[in-house]
Each structure stands twice: as structure tokens, then as C-alpha cells.
N, C-alpha and C positions, 0 to 999 in steps of 0.2 A: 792943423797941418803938422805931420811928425815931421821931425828933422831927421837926416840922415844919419846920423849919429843914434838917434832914439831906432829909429831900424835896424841898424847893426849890431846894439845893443837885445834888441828883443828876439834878435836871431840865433844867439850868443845863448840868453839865456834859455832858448827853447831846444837846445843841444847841436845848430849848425857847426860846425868846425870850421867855416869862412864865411863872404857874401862879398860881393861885388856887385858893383853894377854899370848898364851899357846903353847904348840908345835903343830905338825900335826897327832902326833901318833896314833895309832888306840885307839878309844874308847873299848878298848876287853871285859868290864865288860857290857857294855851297849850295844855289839851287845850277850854277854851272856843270856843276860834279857827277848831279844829282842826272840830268839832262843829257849828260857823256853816257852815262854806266847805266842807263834804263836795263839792259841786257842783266844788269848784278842785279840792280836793285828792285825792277819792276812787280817783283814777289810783294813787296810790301807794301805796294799800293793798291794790290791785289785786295790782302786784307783786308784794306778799309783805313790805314796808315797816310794819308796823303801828306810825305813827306815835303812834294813839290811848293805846297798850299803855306805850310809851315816856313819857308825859308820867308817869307812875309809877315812881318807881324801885324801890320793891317790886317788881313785875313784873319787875322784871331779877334781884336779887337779894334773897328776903329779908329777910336781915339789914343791909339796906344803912340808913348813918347817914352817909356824907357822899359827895360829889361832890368831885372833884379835877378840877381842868381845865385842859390842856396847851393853849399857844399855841404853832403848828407857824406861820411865816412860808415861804410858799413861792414867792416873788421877792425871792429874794436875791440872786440873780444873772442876770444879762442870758439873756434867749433868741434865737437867731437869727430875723429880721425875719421871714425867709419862712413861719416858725410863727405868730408874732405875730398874720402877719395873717388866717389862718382860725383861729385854735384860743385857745381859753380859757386862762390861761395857767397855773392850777389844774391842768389838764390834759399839760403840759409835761413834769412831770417825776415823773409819779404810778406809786408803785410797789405798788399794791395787787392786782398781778399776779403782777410778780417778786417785790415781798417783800423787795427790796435796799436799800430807802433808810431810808424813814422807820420803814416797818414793822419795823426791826428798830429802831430807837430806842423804839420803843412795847414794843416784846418786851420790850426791857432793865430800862424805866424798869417795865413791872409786874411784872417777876420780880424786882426791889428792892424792890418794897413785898410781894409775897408770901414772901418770903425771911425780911422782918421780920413775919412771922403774919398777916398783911392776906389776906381773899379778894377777888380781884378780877376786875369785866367792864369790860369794851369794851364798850359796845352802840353800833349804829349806829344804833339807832331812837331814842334821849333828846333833846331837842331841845337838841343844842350852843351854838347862840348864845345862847339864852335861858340854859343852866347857866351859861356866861361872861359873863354880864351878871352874874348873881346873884353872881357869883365875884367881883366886881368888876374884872373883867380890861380891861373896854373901852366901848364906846357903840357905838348903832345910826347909820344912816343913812338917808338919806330913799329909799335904793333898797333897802332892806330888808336890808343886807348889816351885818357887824358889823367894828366899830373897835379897834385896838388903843388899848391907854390910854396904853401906856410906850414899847411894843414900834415897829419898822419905821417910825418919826416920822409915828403913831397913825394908818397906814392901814387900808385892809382889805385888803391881802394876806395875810391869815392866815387858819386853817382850826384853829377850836378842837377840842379834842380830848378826851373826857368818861371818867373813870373809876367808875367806880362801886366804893365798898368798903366794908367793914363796920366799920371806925374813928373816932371819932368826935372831927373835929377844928375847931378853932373857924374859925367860917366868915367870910369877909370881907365888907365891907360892901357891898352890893349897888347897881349903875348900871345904871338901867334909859333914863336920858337919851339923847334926840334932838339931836347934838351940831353937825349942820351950821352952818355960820355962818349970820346972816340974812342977810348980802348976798348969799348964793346963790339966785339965783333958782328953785329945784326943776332944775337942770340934767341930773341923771340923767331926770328925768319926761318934760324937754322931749326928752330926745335919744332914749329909747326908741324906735324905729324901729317898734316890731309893737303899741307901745300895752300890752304888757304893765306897766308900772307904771301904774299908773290912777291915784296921787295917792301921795301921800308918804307912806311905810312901808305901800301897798298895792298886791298883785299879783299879777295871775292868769296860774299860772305855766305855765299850757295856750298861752298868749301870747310864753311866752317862750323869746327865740331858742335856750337853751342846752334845752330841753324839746324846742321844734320839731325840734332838730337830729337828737335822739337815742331821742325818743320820740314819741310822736303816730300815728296812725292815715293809713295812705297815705302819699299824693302830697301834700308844702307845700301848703296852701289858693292860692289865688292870688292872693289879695290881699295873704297874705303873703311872696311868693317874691322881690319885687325890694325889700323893707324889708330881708331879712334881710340884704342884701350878703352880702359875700364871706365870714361863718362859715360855716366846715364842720360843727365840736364844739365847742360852747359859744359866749359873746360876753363880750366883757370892756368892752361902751361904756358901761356905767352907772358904771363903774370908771374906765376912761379919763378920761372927762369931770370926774371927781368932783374938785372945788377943792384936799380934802380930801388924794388922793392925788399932786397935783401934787410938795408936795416928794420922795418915795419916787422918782417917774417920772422927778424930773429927776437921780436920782442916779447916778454914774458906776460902774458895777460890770462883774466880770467876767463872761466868758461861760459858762455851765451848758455842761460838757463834754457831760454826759451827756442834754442835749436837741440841742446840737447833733451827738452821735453819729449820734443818728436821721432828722434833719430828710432827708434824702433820700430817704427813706420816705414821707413825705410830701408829695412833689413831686404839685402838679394830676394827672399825666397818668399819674402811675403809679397814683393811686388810681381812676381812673378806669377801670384796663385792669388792675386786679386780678385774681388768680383766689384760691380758697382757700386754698392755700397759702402765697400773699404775706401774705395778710390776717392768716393765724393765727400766722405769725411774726415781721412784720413792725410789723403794727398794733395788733391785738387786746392785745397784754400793753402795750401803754402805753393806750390808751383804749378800753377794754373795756365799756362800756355797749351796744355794738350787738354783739349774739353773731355767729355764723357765717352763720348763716341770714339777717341784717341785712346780708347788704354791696350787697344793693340800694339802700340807704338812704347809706352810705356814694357812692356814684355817685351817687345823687341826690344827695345836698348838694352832689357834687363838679362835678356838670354845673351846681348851680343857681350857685353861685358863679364859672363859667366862664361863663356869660347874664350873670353884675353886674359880670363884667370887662368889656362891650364888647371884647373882645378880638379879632379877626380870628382870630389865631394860633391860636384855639382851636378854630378850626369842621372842619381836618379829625380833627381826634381825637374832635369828639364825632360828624360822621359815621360815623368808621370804629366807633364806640362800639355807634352804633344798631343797627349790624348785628351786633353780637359778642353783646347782650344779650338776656335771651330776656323779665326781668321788664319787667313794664309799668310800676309805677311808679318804674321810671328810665328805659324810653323816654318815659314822658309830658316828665320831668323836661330830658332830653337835646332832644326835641321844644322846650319852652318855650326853654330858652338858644340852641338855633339863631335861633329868631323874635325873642328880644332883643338880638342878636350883630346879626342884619339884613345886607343885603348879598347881591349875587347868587349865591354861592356859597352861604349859607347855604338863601336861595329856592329852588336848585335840588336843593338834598339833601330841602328838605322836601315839594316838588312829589314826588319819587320817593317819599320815605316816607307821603304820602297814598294811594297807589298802593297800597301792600299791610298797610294799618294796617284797624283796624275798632274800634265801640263810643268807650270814654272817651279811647283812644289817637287815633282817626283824629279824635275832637273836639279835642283837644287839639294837637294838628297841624294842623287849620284855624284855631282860634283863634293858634297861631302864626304862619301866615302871610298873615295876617289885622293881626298886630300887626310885623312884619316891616318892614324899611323899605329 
């Protein structure tokens, strides 16, 4: 039988930056939430997510009697800028495809506790920040993201991480605190671009850029297209802005070999003139939320954020785009960034593409050059 202590220790050495741990009980406030907001949330049960199932840890296991919860920091080290600035930064250096990074730390540390007689799950449905609150690992923030207590100098660059087992070990004392300073004026709220935080610790996540990016229905609304700026997959400005993470941001670290391996990959113009091939070896195993059949969607975000560059340089790539694409909603998409790019280069590509457009396309093409300048 490991002793607590021997677990925290192995957690320690297999690169955790905390651990805590809580009972099995039912989350009942957090499937209360869950049951209010079916209207926000109902999308992800859609998926195949069943968040509701999850706020039970019976349901997962059961003989389950405690919750063990890894804090995984994933800005430890500098990303290259040209990432930074469309991509989430969670997203950076995520191996939940390959299986080579963290995921094998996660393998290690439960075949140690199954090793010592423990059965155990992973689930990805339990609602992690709430077990790490209970854990007493951290505090929330007013952008609904969760704080380290000890860990990363008590930012939120971390991604808790839930076990579930059937041993039964004393739990620590639980922080459920909203820890923002007062002299923060809501600065996550105020900076929200799409309005997706609607007031402090609330947020409708249909609103939100890293949702918009990767899931949603069509073509970006239009009202939301020139808010999003320049994210492709995910946003990190409620982060950014946060007082909280300033000292973490201001810290001198070295560069993630293994995000700047890829970053080339992610160049505007290559995502943009992708075929399936680039996508499934190139992209897909680092951010893999948009399957095969999604690289429409990839082009769209890619044209929308080439329209919030103002960029000139960008008009004849999304020209030569229009013509290469067959889906509509990325010529809608490539249509909008010509008409917010402006300029007569741009006028005269979308004069021609009025020409042999029809329906929400050839609307969408007028209202570009309509907004055009």
C-alpha cells in the first residue's frame, strides 16, 4: 500500500508542479450549474462529453473513494511569437495525439498507483477545476479559469488533472475563493472582445473565441468576425490581460524546442493552401479538435484573421484561395477578409468573384464590397 507521502513524492518526480487530494462525492453544486445552463452548455453533450454523468464519480468508477488531482503547468517555457499570436497557448505543445509528452507522465504516475493495488480512471468528463478546488490546490478567477495556490507564481497556466481511485485517503481542505485583487477592475470582462464573459465567474461559452474557433455551426456570425482578431485555435486574452498572470509573463524562460519544431507549419499561407495530406500530418496531431472533414474551418479562421491583419500582402493569397476552394463557408470567409483588407486590388478580385458567386456567397460578397474601402 503507497503512502501518501510516496504519492506525492512520485508526482513531484514525474514533473507535477502540485497534487492534492479530495473525496469521490458528488459534485451536486456543479451538476446544479450544469442543469441551469443546458441552453450554454448542451453543445457538449452533444459531442458525446456527458458532462452531467461526470459530476458523479460513481459513474466513473464504482468503488471510487477519493480523487487525486495533478497540476500539469503548461507555460514553462517560451513559445515562438509567431504562435503566440493566433493559437491558445494550452494548445502549443499538446500531446493528446502523439501521446509523447505529458501523456506518458500520466501513464507512469497511474501504473504507480495501480502497481500498489489502486484501480484507476482518467476521466475526462469529472469537472477538474472544481476537484482542484476541493483538493485544495488553487483559487478561481473572475474569467472563470482556475489558479494555482503554490505552483507557476499562483497563475492559471495550468491544466488540473483528475484521477479517480478506489483508496481512501484523507482529503485536503478545500478553496473554493474568488482570489482576484479588488483593485482589479474586472479586466478579463472588460477585454473580452465577443462578450463571451458576461460578468465575473460567468460565461457563455457559444461566445467564446476558443468555442468560435473550433466549434460552432458555419460561417463566424458577423458580428463576431472582426472581435475575434487574429486567433485561429483558441484565445489566451482573458489570460493575457489578467494582473494575476503578469508575474508568470514577465518571466524569462527558455524556448519549447518542441513548439518551435512545428511552428512552420503554421505559417498564415500554408494553412491557408492546405490539402489533406498537410493537414493530417502536419496539423491535426497537434490540434486536433477540427477532424479531416473541418479543414474548411481551419481556412476560415485562417482568412478571418488575414481580414484583422489589414494587411495588403495578404490579398493575393486569399485571391488565389477563392479559386482553389470549392467549400462555401470559407469562400464566404476569404470573401469578408478581401472587403476588410480594402483597397483596389482587393475591389477588383471581389468585382470578379460577384460574377460567378450565387445565394449566401454572392450576399456575402456584396456586403464585402459594400464595407470595402
Amino acid at each position: 500500500m503507497a503512502a501518501r507521502s510516496e504519492i506525492v513524492d512520485k508526482a513531484l518526480e514525474l514533473g507535477f508542479v502540485d497534487i492534492g487530494f479530495t473525496t469521490a462525492e458528488p459534485f451536486v453544486t456543479q451538476k446544479e450549474i450544469l442543469l441551469q445552463r443546458q441552453e450554454e452548455y448542451g453543445w457538449v453533450g452533444r459531442m458525446g462529453l456527458d458532462l452531467l454523468a461526470g459530476t458523479d464519480p460513481m459513474t466513473i468508477m464504482a468503488g471510487a473513494r477519493s480523487i487525486i488531482v495533478l497540476i500539469e503547468a503548461y507555460f514553462r517555457e517560451a513559445f515562438p511569437v509567431q504562435l503566440e499570436r493566433h493559437f491558445g497557448r494550452c494548445y502549443l505543445d499538446d500531446d493528446r495525439v502523439t501521446k509523447d509528452g505529458l501523456a506518458l507522465r500520466i501513464k507512469a504516475f497511474r501504473s504507480f498507483l495501480q502497481e500498489r493495488g489502486m484501480a484507476v480512471k482518467v476521466p475526462f468528463n469529472l469537472p477538474h477545476r472544481m476537484a482542484a478546488a476541493r483538493a485544495g490546490l488553487g483559487t478561481f478567477g473572475k474569467n472563470t479559469l482556475f489558479y494555482a495556490k503554490k505552483a507557476v507564481l499562483q497563475s492559471s497556466w495550468v491544466l488540473p488533472i483528475a484521477l479517480v481511485v478506489d483508496r481512501g485517503f484523507e482529503p485536503d481542505e478545500p478553496d473554493y475563493t474568488l482570489a482576484c485583487p479588488d483593485w482589479c477592475r474586472n479586466a478579463c470582462v472588460a477585454s473580452c472582445p465577443t462578450g463571451a464573459l458576461k460578468a465575473p465567474r460567468t460565461i457563455d461559452p457559444r461566445r467564446c473565441i476558443s468555442y468560435l474557433s473550433y466549434f460552432g455551426d458555419g460561417p463566424t456570425p458577423r458580428d463576431l468576425r472582426e472581435p475575434m482578431g487574429m486567433w485561429i485555435y483558441g484565445c489566451d486574452r482573458c489570460q493575457n490581460v489578467c494582473p494575476r498572470n503578469a508575474p508568470w509573463l514577465a518571466r524569462e524562460r527558455t524556448m519549447n524546442e518542441r513548439a518551435a519544431a512545428k511552428a512552420g507549419a503554421f505559417d498564415l499561407r500554408s494553412l491557408l493552401r492546405m490539402d489533406g495530406s498537410y493537414y493530417a500530418s502536419r496539423v491535426w496531431p497537434h490540434m486536433f479538435y477540427m477532424g479531416p472533414d473541418d479543414i474548411w474551418r481551419w481556412k476560415m479562421n485562417t482568412a478571418r484573421a488575414m481580414g484583422n491583419s489589414l494587411d495588403p500582402g495578404y490579398i493575393p493569397d486569399l485571391v488565389r484561395a477563392f479559386g482553389e476552394n470549392a467549400d462555401p463557408r470559407a469562400l464566404v470567409m476569404i470573401a469578408w477578409a478581401l472587403g476588410r483588407i480594402g483597397g483596389k486590388g482587393a475591389k477588383d478580385a471581389l468585382h470578379e468573384f460577384l460574377t460567378r458567386s450565387e445565394g449566401l456567397l454572392r450576399e456575402e460578397v456584396s456586403l464585402a464590397l459594400d464595407h470595402s474601402h
